[in-house]
N, C-alpha and C positions, 0 to 999 in steps of 0.2 A: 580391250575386252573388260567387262564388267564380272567380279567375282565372287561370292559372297562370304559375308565374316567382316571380322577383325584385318589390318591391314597386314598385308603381307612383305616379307621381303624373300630376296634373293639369299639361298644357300650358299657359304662361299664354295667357292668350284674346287675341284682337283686337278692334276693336268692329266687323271687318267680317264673323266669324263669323255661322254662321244659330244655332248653339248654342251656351250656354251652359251647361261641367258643375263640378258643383261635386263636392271628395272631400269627404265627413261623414265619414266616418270607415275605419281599414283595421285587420283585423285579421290575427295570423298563424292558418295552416291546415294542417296538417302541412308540406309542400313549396310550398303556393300561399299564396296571401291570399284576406281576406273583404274584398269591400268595400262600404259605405255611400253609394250616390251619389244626387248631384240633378242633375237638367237643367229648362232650359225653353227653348225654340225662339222666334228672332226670324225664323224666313222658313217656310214652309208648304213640307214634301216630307219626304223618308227621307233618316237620315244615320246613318253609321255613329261612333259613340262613342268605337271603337278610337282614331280620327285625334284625339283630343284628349285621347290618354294617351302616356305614355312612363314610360320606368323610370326610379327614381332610381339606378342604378347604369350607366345610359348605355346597355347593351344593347339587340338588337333586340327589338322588339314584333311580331316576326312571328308569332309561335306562338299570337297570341292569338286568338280568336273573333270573328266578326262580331257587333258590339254595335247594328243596327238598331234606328231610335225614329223612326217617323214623328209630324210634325208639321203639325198643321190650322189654314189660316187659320181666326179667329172673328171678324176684322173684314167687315162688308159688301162684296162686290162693288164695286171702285175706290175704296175708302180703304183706301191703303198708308201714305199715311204722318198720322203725330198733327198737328192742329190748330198752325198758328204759335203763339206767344207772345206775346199782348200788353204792351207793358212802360206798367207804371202806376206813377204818383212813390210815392214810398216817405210814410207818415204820418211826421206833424213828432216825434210822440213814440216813441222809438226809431230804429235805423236808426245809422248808423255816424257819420255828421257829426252828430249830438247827442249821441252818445257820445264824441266827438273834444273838442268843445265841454266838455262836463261833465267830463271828464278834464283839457283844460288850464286849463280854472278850479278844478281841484281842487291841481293844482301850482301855478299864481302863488298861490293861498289859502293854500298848506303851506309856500313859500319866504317871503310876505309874514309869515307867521308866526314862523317860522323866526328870519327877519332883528329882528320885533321883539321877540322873546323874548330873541334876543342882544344888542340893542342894552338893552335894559332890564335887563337880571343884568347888562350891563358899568357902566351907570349907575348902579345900586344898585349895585356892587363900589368904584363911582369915588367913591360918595358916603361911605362906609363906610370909605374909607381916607382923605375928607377930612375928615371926624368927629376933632375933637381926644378922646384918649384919655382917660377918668377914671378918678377914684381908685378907682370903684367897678368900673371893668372890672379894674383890676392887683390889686384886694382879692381877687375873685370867686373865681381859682382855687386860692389859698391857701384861706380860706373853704371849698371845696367840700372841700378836704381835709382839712382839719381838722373838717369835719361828720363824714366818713366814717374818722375813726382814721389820715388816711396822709402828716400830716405828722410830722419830723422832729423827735426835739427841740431841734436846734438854728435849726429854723424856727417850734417852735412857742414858745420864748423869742423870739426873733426879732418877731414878729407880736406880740404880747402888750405888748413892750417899743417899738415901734412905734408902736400906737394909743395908747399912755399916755403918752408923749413927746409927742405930736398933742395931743392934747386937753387936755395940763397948758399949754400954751402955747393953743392954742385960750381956754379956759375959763378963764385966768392962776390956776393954778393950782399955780405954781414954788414958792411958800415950805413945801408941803403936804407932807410926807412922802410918799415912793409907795404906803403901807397906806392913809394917810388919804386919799390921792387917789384910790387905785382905790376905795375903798369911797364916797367922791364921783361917782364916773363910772358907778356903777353905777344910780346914783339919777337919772341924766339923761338926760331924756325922748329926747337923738339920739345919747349914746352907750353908754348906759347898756345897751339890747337885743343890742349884736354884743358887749360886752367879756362881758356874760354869759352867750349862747352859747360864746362859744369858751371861758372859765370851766369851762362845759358838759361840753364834746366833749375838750376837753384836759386834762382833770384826772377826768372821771366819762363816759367812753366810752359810749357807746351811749343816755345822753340828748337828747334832744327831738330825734330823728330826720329828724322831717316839721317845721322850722322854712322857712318861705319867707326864703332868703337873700336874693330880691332888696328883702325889705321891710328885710332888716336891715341892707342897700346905701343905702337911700335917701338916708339924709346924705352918703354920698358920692359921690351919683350927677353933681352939678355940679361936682364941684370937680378942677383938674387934674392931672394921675397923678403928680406930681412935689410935690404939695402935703407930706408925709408929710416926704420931705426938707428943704424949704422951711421950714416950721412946726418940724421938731424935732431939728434942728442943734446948738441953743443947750441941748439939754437930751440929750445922747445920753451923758452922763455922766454921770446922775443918776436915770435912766428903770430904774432896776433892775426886775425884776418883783415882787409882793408876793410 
């Protein structure tokens, strides 16, 4: 229906009204509005529409038409009002206190978790720092360098001069010349694989790429990080590289 004025809206209701109107929708109309409306009636008689409109801009709704809607009971003759409520216990599955349930068993589950996940990385952390250091951990990341081109040449004399000092004392190998010696070392089943990698990587770049460094660790995976020093002391004046 078309209405005149300013635009109008819906009063908020009460629950002691007999109607209920709803705006679907408003459109503009030259000077007035179109509007889309619904009702439905909770009490049997005629009511006028008008009383449960007002304008949005405050103004009177005097000007408006009588908006008449009668309404019919369609319940029986002395039932006015709906059937009580019976209240029946809720089923075990579902319902708020099994949901309550299943949620704080899901947090002490996700904190018991929690707690032993942290207590376990701190114990693996504690173990790992009480692990004495080997020579194959303090090798490894020189090693990794020297596979890939980025050590120094002053580390990679260094290393070179190192392991040959190590194993002439290792393998009493002091009266040997360094040629004769490294060409000895080369031949030997636990030094012989890392002195001729790095051989390899330090002197012909970009050979044996895909070597497993931890296989060529293995001799020095027991022995401890200080061993190097200990062992080749007595010959750190003589270990020239070949």
């Amino acid at each position: 229906m078309v209405l005149p004025g300013s635009e109008l809206e819906v009063v908020p209701g009460d629950r002691k009204d007999s109607v209920v109107l709803r705006m679907v929708a408003s459109y503009p109309h030259g000077t007035a509005y179109r509007y889309d409306l619904e009702y439905y009636g909770l009490d049997p008689g005629t009511f006028d529409l008008r009383k449960y409109l007002r304008r949005k801009d405050g103004t009177s709704v005097a000007d408006l038409p009588n908006l008449p809607v009668a309404i019919e009971a369609k319940l029986p003759p002395g039932q006015i009002t709906p059937h009580a409520l019976m209240t029946e216990r809720a089923p075990w599955l579902g319902g708020y206190r099994l949901a309550l349930w299943l949620g704080g068993a899901v947090w002490v589950g996700s904190l018991a978790a929690i707690l032993f996940w942290g207590r376990k990385k701190r114990t693996r952390a504690a173990a790992m720092a009480a692990k004495p250091r080997t020579l194959a951990d303090r090798l490894r990341p020189l090693v990794e360098k020297a596979r890939v081109g980025q050590l120094t040449q002053t580390q990679r004399a260094e290393l070179e001069r190192t392991l040959l000092a190590y194993w002439r004392v290792r393998l009493d190998l002091g009266e040997m010349k360094p040629t004769e010696a490294f060409a000895e070392l080369r031949r030997h089943s636990e030094a012989g694989p890392l002195l001729t990698a790095l051989e390899n990587w330090l002197h012909r770049p970009g050979s044996s790429p895909n070597v497993d460094v931890s296989l060529l660790l293995e001799p020095y995976r027991n022995l401890p990080a200080e061993t190097l020093e200990a062992e080749s002391v007595g010959t750190a004046s003589t270990g020239d590289r070949p």
